[in-house]
C-alpha positions in Angstrom: 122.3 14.2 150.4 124.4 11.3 149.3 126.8 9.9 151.2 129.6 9.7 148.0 129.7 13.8 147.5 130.1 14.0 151.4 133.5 11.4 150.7 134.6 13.4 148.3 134.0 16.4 149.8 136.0 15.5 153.1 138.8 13.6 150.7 139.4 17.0 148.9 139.4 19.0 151.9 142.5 16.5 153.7 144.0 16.8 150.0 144.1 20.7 150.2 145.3 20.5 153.8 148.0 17.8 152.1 149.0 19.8 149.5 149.7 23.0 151.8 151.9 20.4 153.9 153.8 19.8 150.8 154.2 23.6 149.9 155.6 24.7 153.2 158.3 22.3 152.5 159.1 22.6 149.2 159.6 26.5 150.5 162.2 24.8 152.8 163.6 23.1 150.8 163.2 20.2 153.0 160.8 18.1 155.1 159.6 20.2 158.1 157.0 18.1 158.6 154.5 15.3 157.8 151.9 16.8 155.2 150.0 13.7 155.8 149.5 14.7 159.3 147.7 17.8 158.4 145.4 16.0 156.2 144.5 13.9 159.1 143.7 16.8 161.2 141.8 18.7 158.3 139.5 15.4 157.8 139.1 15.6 161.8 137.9 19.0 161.6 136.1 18.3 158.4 134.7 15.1 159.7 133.4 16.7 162.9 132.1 19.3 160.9 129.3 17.1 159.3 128.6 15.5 162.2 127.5 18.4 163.5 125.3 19.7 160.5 123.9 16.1 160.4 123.0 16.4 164.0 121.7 20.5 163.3 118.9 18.9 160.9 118.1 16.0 163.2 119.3 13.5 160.4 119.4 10.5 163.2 116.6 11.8 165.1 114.6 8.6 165.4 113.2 6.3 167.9 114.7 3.1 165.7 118.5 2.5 167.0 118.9 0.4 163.7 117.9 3.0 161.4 119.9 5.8 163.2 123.1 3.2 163.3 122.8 2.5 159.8 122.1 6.4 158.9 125.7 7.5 161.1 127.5 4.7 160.0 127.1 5.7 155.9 126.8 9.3 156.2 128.9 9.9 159.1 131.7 7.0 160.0 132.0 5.8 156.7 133.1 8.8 154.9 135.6 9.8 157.4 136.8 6.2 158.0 137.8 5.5 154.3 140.1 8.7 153.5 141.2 8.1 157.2 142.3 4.8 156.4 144.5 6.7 153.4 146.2 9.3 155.0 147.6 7.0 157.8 149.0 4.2 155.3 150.2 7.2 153.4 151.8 9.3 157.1 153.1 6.2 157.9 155.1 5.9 154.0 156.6 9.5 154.0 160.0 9.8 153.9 162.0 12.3 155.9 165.0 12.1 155.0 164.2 13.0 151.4 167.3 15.7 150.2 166.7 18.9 148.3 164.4 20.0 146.4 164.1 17.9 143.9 163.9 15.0 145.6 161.0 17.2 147.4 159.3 17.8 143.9 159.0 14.1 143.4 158.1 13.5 146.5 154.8 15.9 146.0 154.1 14.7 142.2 153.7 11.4 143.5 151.5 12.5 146.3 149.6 14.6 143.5 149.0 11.3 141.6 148.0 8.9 144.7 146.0 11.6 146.2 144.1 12.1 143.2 144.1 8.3 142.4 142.3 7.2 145.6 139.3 10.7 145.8 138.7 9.5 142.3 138.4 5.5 142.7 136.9 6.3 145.8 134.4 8.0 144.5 133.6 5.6 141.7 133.5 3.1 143.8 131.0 4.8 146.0 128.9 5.7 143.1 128.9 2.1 142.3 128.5 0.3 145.6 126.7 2.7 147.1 123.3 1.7 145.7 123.4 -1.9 146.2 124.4 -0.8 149.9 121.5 1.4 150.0 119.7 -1.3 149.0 120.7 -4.1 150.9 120.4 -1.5 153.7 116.7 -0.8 152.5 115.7 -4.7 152.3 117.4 -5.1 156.1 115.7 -2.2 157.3 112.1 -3.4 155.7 112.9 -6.9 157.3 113.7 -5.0 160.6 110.7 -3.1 160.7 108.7 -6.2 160.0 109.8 -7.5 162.9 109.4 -4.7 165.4 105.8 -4.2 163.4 105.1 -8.2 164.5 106.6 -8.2 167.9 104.9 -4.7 168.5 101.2 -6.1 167.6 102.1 -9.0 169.5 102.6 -7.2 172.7 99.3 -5.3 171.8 97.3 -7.7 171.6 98.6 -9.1 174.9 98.0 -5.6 176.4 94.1 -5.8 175.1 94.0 -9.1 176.6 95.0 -8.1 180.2 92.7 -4.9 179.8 89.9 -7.1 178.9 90.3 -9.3 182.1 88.8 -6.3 184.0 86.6 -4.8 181.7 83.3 -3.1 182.0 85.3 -0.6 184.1 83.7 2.9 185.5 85.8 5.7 184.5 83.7 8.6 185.7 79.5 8.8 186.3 79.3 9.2 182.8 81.5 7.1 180.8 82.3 3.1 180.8 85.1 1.4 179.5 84.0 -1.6 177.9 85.9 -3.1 175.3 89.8 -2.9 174.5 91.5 -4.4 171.3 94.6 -4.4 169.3 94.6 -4.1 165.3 98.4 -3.6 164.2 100.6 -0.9 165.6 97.4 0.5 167.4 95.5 0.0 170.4 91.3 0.4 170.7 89.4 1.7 173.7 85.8 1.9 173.3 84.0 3.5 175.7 80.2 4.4 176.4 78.8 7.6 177.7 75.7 5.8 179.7 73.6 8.9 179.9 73.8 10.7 176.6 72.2 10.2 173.1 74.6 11.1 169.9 71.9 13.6 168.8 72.5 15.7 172.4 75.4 16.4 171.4 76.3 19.7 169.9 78.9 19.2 166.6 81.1 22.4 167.9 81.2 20.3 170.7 83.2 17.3 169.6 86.7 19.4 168.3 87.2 20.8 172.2 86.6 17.2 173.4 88.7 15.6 170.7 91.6 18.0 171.8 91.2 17.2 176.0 91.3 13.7 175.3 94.9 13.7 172.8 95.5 16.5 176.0 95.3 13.5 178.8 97.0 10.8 176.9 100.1 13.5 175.8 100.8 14.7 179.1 101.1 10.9 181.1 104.6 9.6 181.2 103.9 6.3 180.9 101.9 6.4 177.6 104.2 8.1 175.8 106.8 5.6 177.3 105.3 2.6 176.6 103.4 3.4 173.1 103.9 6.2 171.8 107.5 6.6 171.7 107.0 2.6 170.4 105.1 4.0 167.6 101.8 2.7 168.8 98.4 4.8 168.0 96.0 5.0 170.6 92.2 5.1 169.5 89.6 6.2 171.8 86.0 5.5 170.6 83.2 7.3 172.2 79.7 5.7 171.7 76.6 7.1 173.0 74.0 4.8 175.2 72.3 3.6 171.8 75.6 2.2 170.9 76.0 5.0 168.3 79.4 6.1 167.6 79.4 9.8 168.6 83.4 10.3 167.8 87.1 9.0 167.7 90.3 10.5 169.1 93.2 9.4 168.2 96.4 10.0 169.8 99.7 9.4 168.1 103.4 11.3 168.3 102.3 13.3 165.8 98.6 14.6 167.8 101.1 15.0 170.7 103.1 17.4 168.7 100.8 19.4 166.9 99.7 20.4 170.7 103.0 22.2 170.9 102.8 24.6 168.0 
């Protein structure tokens, strides 16, 4: 999808709308009304149009307000607001009191010409500036997520650090909570099973355990509040009383999902 053939798909489509404007009074033989006008309403129509196929494929559905701004404002606002701008200066400029139908003829030759002047500068100058917009959008975006990535390990490892506080911690008669640490965008909970060996446990086991734990952590509000919707991965270590690692579950947006289909 690029967001020049959606401008000059929309431009053509208030052209067409122009040009009927323009036919209906030269088979009057005189101005019945603004063709300009019904460009504006075809670009409306238009406009809203690919909004709503944008919305259909979930084209802003993400959790990053600056990457959905930037996403509606070049593939949504922007091509409606250039050919916009167009047919107002352009509704604003025609003349009704235009005589006959020659006068009418000229009238529509010169629309012709402008019309196609602008969808075709327009769209070279989209072609052109659109990839140093793409990529000064890129390098903003890379900066932005930086930033969330820093702030979001920050708060991590501030999280870990109040967990710690309180740490060993009893979860049930069999398991202990004893260590919590951050490492990026995720968040580390080791825990030990105090009465169980690694080699007591049977493999076909682990999948089914795996599964309840991604289960739990899914189906509480407030996790998928406060780090997963944030992007944060949740790792759950499970070690037996030897301090061998018996598995990992890992819980993410995307473990959440998979649980739905």
């Amino acid at each position: 999808m690029s967001s020049t053939s959606i401008l000059v798909a929309l431009s053509a489509i208030a052209a067409v709308a122009v040009a009927l404007g323009y036919s209906v009074n030269l088979l009057a033989r005189r101005p019945l009304l603004n063709p300009w006008l019904l460009g504006l309403g075809a670009l409306a129509l238009a406009g809203a149009a690919n909004l709503w196929l944008l919305l259909r494929i979930d084209f802003f559905d993400t959790d990053d307000a600056f990457r959905q701004g930037q996403r509606f404002g070049q593939y949504a606002a922007g091509p409606v607001a250039i050919p916009l701008l167009f047919l107002v200066w352009q509704a604003r400029r025609f003349n009704r009191r235009e005589k006959g139908p020659d006068a009418l003829k000229g009238s529509f030759a010169s629309a012709v010409g402008v019309t196609l002047a602008f969808v075709v500068v327009s769209a070279l100058v989209s072609a052109v500036v659109s990839p140093l917009i793409t990529r000064s959008s890129a390098e903003r975006a890379a900066r932005h997520e930086t930033a969330v990535a820093r702030a979001r390990a920050e708060a991590l490892v501030r999280v870990a650090s109040q967990a710690s506080a309180t740490l060993p911690t009893v979860v049930d008669s069999e398991t202990v909570l004893f260590r919590v640490e951050a490492k990026g965008g995720r968040l580390i909970y080791h825990y030990r099973m105090i009465h169980l060996l690694k080699t007591d446990v049977a493999p076909g086991a682990l999948a089914g355990f795996q599964v309840s734990i991604v289960q739990e952590s899914c189906s509480k509000q407030a996790t998928r509040d406060q780090f997963l919707r944030q992007g944060v991965v949740l790792e759950n270590n499970y070690y037996d009383k030897d301090d061998q690692l018996i598995t990992t579950a890992e819980v993410s947006t995307d473990s959440c999902a998979a649980l739905t289909k």
